[in-house]
N, C-alpha and C positions, 0 to 999 in steps of 0.2 A: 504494500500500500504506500502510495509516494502522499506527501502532506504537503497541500499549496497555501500559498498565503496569497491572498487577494488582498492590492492597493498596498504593496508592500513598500516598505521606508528603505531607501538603498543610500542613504546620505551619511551610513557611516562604514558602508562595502565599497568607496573608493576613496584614493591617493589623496585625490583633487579637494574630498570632501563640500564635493558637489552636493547641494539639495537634489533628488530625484524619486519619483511615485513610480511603482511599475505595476500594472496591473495584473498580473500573478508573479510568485519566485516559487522557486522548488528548490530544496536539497536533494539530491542522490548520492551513495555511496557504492551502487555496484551498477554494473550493465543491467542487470535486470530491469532496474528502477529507471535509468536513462532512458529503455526503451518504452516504459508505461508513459514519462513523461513525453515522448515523441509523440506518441500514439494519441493523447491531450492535446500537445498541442494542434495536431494534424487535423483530430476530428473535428475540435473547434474553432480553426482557421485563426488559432494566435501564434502570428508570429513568434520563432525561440530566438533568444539571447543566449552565448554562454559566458559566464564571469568569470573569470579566477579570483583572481589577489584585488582586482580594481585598478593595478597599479600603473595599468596604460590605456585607459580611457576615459574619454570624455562625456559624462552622460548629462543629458538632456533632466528637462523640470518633471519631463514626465515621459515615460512610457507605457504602451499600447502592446507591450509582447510580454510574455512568459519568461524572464530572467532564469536560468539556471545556472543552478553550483555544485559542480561534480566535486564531490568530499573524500574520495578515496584516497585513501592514503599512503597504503602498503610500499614498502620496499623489499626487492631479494636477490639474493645474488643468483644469477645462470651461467650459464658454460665457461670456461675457459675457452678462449680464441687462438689463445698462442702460450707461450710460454709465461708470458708477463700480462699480458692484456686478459680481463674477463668482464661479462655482460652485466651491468646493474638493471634492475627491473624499475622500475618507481611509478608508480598512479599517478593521475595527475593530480590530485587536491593535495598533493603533499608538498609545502613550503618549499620554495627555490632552494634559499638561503640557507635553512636549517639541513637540508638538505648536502648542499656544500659543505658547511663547517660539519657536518657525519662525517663524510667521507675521507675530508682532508687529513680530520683527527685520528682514522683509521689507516693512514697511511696510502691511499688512491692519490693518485695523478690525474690530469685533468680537467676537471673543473673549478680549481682553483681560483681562476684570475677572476672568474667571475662571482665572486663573494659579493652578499648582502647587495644584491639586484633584488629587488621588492617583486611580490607574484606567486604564482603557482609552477609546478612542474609543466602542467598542461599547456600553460600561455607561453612558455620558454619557445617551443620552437615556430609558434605563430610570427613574430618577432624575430626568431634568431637572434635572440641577447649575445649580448656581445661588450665583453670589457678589457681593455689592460690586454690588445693585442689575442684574444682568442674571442671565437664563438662556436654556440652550442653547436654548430655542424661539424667542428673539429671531432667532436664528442660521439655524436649522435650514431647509435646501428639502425634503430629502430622508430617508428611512431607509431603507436596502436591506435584505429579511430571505429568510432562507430557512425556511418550512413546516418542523417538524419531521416531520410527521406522512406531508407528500408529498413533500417535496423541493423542491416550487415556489419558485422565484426570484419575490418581489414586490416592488416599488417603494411604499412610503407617503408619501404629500404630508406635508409639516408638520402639514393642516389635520385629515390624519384620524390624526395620532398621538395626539391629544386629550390634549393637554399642560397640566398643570396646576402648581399649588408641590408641587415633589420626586413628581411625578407624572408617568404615563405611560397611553398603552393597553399598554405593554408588562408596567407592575404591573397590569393590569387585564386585559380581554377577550383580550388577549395573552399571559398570562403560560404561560410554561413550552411557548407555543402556534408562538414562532418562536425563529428565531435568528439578531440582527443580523448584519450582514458587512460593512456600509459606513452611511455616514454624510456624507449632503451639504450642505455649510454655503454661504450666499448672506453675502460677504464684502464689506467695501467698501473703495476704492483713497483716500475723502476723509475727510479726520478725523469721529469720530462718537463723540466722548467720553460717558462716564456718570462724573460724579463726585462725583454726588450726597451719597455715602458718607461719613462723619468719616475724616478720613485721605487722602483720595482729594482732597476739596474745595480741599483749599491746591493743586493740581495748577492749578485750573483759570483761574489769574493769570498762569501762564507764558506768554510771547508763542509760545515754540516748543513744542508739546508733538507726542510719537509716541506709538504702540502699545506701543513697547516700555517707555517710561519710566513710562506707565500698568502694565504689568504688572511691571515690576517694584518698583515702591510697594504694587501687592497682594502680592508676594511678602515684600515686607520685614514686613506688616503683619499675612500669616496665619503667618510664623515668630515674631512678638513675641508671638501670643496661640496661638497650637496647638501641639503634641507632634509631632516629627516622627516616622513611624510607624515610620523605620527604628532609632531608636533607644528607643523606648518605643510597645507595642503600642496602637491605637487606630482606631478608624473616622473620625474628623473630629467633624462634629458628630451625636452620637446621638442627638438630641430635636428634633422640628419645632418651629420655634414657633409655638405655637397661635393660629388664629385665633378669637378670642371677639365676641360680642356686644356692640356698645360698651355698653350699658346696665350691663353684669357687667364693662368694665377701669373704668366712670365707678365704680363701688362698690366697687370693689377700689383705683383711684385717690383715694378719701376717707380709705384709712387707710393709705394706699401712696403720699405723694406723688412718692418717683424712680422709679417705676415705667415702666418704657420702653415705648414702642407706639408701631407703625408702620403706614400708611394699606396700606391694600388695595383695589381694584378693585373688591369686593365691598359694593354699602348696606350701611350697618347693621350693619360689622362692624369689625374693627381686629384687627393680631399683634400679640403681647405677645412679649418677648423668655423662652424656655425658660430661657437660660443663668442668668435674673437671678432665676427665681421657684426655682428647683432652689439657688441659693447661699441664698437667704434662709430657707430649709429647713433649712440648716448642712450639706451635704453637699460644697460646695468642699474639695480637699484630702484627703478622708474616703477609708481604705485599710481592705481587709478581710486576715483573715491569706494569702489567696492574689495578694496581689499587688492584684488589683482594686480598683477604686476610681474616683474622679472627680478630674480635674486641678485641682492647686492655683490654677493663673493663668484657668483655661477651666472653668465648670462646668457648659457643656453639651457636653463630654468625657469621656466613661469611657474608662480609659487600664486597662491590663495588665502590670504593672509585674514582673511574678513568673511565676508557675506556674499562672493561672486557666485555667478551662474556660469552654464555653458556657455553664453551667450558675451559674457566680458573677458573670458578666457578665447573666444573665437576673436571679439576684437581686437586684441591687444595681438593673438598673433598675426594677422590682417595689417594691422600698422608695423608691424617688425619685415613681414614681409614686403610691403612696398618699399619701406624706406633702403632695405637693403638691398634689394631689385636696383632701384632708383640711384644709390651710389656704387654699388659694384658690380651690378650687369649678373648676378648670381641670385637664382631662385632656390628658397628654402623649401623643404618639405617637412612636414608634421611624423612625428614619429608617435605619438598615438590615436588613436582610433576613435571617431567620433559617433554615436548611436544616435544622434538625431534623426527624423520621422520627417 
């Protein structure tokens, strides 16, 4: 028996600590109950939502669909793959982060860099999180999903999740099309450091280094620069940063000498850091009367300080985007997801 809650309060199941009404929610904890609640939503033609952690989306005053929250939590270990490397299993309701610091403390490789990323197991590869130089594709064997539409249980390899930067087939050809329920990561038992990162780099002169002492140096390093969301609302970082043409960062670099840029996989191309073209805008710091605004220390942060809505958090990124359009020919994109109707 799955238990709905009609005209539900969802203003403290997000980041942003958005006000928002949703006209049913449901918890499930196993497939079974996912599939009763498909079956609800289908016969009575309400639109589904699925939520994890809140921690990247932007919700509306009000919604008209069935919000769900997959709670499963379980983790386990499966096969060995090789000598060093083995399968972790993980549900999707189960914490990112908590999740990381298990492992790390266990002595796995891996998922390290990406400590204390706010969310659920399940939203990780929606997103393809990604920090400090790794992302969950690096990780990923597996995505378990179930069909909204049938109910079918399918299994997706890494190769055909088509994982991109803060990418997915789950934003793409998948969207709104499944719904995760597991998550299988190919771990390693031998050191397999990335520390490439400012911050990270002094790590990598230590004669003894673990998993855990790499994530907690990330941890120290995204509390000195981000808001945490339980004390001031926010999503993490709300801006990609763009990848441009090097010909357009070499011409924007003639009269932009600190201008930051980071190599890419891709010829012919190069990221520019969001954070640093969005400050030179003047918009670090900047609060509007509801609260809203962009973090004083982080400005590729929009934070919630007050009483905003969807609606001043859409503003405020609207004016960031013109204005940085407008002086350096570089269009931003929104790294969370907006559910407005």
């Amino acid at each position: 028996m799955v238990q709905l809650t009609h005209w539900a309060d969802l203003g403290g199941a997000n980041t942003f600590h958005l006000p928002c009404t949703a006209r049913f929610s449901a918890e499930v904890g196993s497939v079974e109950g996912l599939r009763a609640v498909l079956a609800f939503s289908s016969a009575e033609g309400v639109p589904l939502k699925v939520l994890g952690g809140g921690s990247n989306v932007i919700l509306p005053n009000t919604l008209s669909s069935l919000v769900l929250r997959y709670t499963g939590n379980r983790a386990w270990w499966g096969e060995w793959v090789s000598d060093i490397e083995r399968l972790h299993h993980v549900e999707a309701g189960a914490d990112w982060h908590g999740l990381v610091m298990a492992l790390a403390s266990s002595g796995w490789w891996g998922v390290e860099n990406l400590a204390l990323i706010p969310g659920t197991v399940g939203a990780a590869p929606i997103q393809n999180i990604g920090a400090y130089g790794v992302e969950l594709s690096d990780v990923v064997e597996e995505v378990h999903v179930v069909e909204r539409a049938s109910g079918q249980y399918r299994r997706l390899a890494q190769s055909e999740c088509m994982f991109g930067y803060r990418d997915s087939i789950f934003k793409q050809a998948l969207s709104e099309q499944v719904v995760i329920v597991r998550v299988v990561l190919r771990l390693s038992s031998r050191p397999t450091p990335k520390l490439a990162y400012q911050g990270l780099d002094a790590l990598a002169g230590l004669e003894v280094l673990t998993p855990l002492m790499v994530a907690e140096r990330v941890c120290a390093l995204r509390r000195a620069k981000l808001p945490d969301p339980a004390e001031i609302g926010n999503a993490g970082s709300y801006f990609k940063n763009p990848v441009v043409p090097l010909a357009l960062a070499k011409h924007l670099r003639a009269s932009h000498q600190t201008l930051p840029t980071y190599p890419v996989a891709e010829p012919g191309f190069i990221k520019l850091a969001a954070g640093w073209l969005i400050d030179q805008c003047g918009f670090k710091g900047a609060r509007d009367p509801s609260g809203v605004g962009v973090h004083e220390h982080q400005a590729l942060v929009i934070v919630n300080e007050g009483h905003g809505r969807a609606e001043d958090i859409l503003a405020l990124e609207t004016r960031i985007r013109e204005a940085v359009q407008t002086r350096f020919d570089v269009t931003l994109e929104r790294e969370p997801g907006f559910w407005g109707e």
